[in-house]
Structures are given as C-alpha cells and as structure tokens.
C-alpha positions as CSV (number, residue, x, y, z in Angstrom):
1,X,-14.2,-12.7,-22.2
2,X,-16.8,-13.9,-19.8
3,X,-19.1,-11.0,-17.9
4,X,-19.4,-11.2,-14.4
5,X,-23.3,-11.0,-12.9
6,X,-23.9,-9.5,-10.3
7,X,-23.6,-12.3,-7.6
8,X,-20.3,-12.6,-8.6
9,X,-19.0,-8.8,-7.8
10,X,-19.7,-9.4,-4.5
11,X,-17.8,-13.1,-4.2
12,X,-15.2,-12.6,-1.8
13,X,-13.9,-15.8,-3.1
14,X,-13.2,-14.0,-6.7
15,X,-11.1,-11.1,-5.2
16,X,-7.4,-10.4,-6.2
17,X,-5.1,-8.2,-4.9
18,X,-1.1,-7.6,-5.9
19,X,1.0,-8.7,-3.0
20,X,4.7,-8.8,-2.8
21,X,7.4,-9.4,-0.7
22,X,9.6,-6.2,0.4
23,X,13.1,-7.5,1.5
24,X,14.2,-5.8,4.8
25,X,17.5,-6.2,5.2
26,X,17.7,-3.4,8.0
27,X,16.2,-6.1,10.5
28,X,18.7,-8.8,9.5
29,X,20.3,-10.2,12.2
30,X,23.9,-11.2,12.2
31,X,24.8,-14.5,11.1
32,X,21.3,-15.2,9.6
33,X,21.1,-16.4,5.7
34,X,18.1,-15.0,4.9
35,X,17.1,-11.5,4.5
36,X,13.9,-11.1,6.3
37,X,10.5,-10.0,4.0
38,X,7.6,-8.8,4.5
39,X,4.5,-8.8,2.8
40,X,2.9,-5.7,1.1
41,X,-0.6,-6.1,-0.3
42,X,-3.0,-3.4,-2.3
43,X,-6.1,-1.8,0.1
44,X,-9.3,-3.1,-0.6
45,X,-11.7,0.2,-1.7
46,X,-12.7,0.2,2.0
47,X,-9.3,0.1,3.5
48,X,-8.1,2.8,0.4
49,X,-10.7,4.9,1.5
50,X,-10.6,4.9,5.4
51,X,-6.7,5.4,4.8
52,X,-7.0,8.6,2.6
53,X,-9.9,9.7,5.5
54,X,-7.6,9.3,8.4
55,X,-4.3,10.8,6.9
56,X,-3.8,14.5,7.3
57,X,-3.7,16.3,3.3
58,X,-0.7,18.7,4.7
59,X,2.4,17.0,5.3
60,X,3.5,19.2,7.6
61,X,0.9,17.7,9.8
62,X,2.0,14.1,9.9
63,X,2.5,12.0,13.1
64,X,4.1,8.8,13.9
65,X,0.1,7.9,14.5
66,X,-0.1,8.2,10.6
67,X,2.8,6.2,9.8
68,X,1.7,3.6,11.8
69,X,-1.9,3.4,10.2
70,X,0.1,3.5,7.3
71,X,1.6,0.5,8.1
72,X,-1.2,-1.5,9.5
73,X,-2.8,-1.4,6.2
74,X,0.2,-1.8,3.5
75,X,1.9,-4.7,5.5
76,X,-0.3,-7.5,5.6
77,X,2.1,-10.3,6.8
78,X,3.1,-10.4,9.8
79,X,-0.8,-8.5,10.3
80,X,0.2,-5.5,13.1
81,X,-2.7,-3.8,14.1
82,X,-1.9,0.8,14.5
83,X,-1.9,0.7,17.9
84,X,1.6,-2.4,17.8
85,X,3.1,-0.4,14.8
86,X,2.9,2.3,16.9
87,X,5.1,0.8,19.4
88,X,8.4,0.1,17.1
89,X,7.6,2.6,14.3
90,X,9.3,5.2,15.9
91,X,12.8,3.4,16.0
92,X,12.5,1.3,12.9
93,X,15.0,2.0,10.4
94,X,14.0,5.0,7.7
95,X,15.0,3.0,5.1
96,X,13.2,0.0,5.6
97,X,9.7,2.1,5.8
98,X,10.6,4.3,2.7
99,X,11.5,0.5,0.9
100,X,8.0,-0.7,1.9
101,X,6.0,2.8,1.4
102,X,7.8,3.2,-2.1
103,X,6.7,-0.9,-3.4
104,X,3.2,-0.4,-2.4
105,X,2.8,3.2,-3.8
106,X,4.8,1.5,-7.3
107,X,1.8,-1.2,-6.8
108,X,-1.6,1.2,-6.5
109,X,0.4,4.1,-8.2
110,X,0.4,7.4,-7.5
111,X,-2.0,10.4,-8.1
112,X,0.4,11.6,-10.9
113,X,0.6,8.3,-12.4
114,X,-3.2,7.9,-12.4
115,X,-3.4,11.3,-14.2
116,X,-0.9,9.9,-16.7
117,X,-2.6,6.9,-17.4
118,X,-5.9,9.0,-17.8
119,X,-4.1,11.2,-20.3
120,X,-2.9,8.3,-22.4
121,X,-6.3,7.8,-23.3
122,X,-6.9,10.9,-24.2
123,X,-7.8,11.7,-28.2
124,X,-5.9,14.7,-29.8
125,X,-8.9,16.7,-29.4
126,X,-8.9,16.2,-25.2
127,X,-11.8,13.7,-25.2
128,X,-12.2,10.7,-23.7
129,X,-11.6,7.4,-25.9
C-alpha cells in the first residue's frame, strides 16, 4: 500500500468520487427507446459542507429553494445551477426527485448509517478499535 505525501492530497488530478446514473423514467417521452438518466455524483467536503450550511435542520422549514440547492449539487450531469432547478423543481414529478435524493443518500449514506458503521468498530468494552 503506497502512502500518499502531501503534494499528492491536494492533486485534483487524484480525486474520485462515486457517480451513477439515476434512470428517470417520469421524463420519458412517448415513443422514445431510452429511458432518460441522469447523473448523481458524491459532494466534494466543500460542497458537503455548504449544503448542510444552507439547509434548514427542521423539516418543517423546507422550501422549494432547498430542494433546488439540493439538486444543483447531487445532479451533476446535465450541471443546473439553484437558481434553473428552481424554475422546473416545482412541477417535476415527486418520484423522480425521491429516486435521485434516495441513490445519492444510498451513496454518501446517512447519519444513522454512519453511526452504524462507527459502532461496528466498536470493541465489547465501547472503545474504539
């Protein structure tokens, strides 16, 4: 297993992130053979953390605004900035956003799955292994 030094943390060029396709098939149009995709990617630190900054912690005070930041970051191809997610967001198919929101929270994982993972790893005394 090779170490990385400290030059190559900061290589751009070395960076990975999961990316998959998310079938839509709510924006099929008739006739068409293909179901249309788009693609989902993980947040870079910076995006992960300007997301959780923006979004409200109670639900009850979610907005369309939010959902369309939401968007903008998760969906990475075709790139829509907030302010053109926006614009559809509202009339976009429930479905089709719950498909997308659910791949990319199965791909970065979810509080409670973090806490999981944490606890796998925890000795029979409660320590850290």
């Amino acid at each position: 297993m090779a170490r990385l030094s400290k030059e190559q943390l900061g290589d751009r060029g070395r960076f990975r992130f999961k990316q998959e396709d998310v079938e839509i098939p709510e924006l099929q149009a008739e006739g068409d053979d293909e179901v249309p995709t788009v693609l989902v990617r993980t947040p870079s630190v910076g995006q992960r953390d300007a997301l959780a900054k923006s979004l409200p912690d109670n639900e009850s005070d979610w907005g369309l605004e939010h959902t369309a930041k939401l968007f903008s970051v998760i969906v990475v191809d075709p790139d829509v900035s907030e302010e053109e997610a926006a614009k559809f967001i509202e009339d976009w198919p429930g479905t089709a956003l719950d498909r997308i929101t659910e791949k990319w929270t199965e791909m970065i994982g979810t509080p409670e799955v973090m806490r999981q993972s944490a606890g796998d790893f925890q000795s029979s005394d409660g320590s850290s292994s």
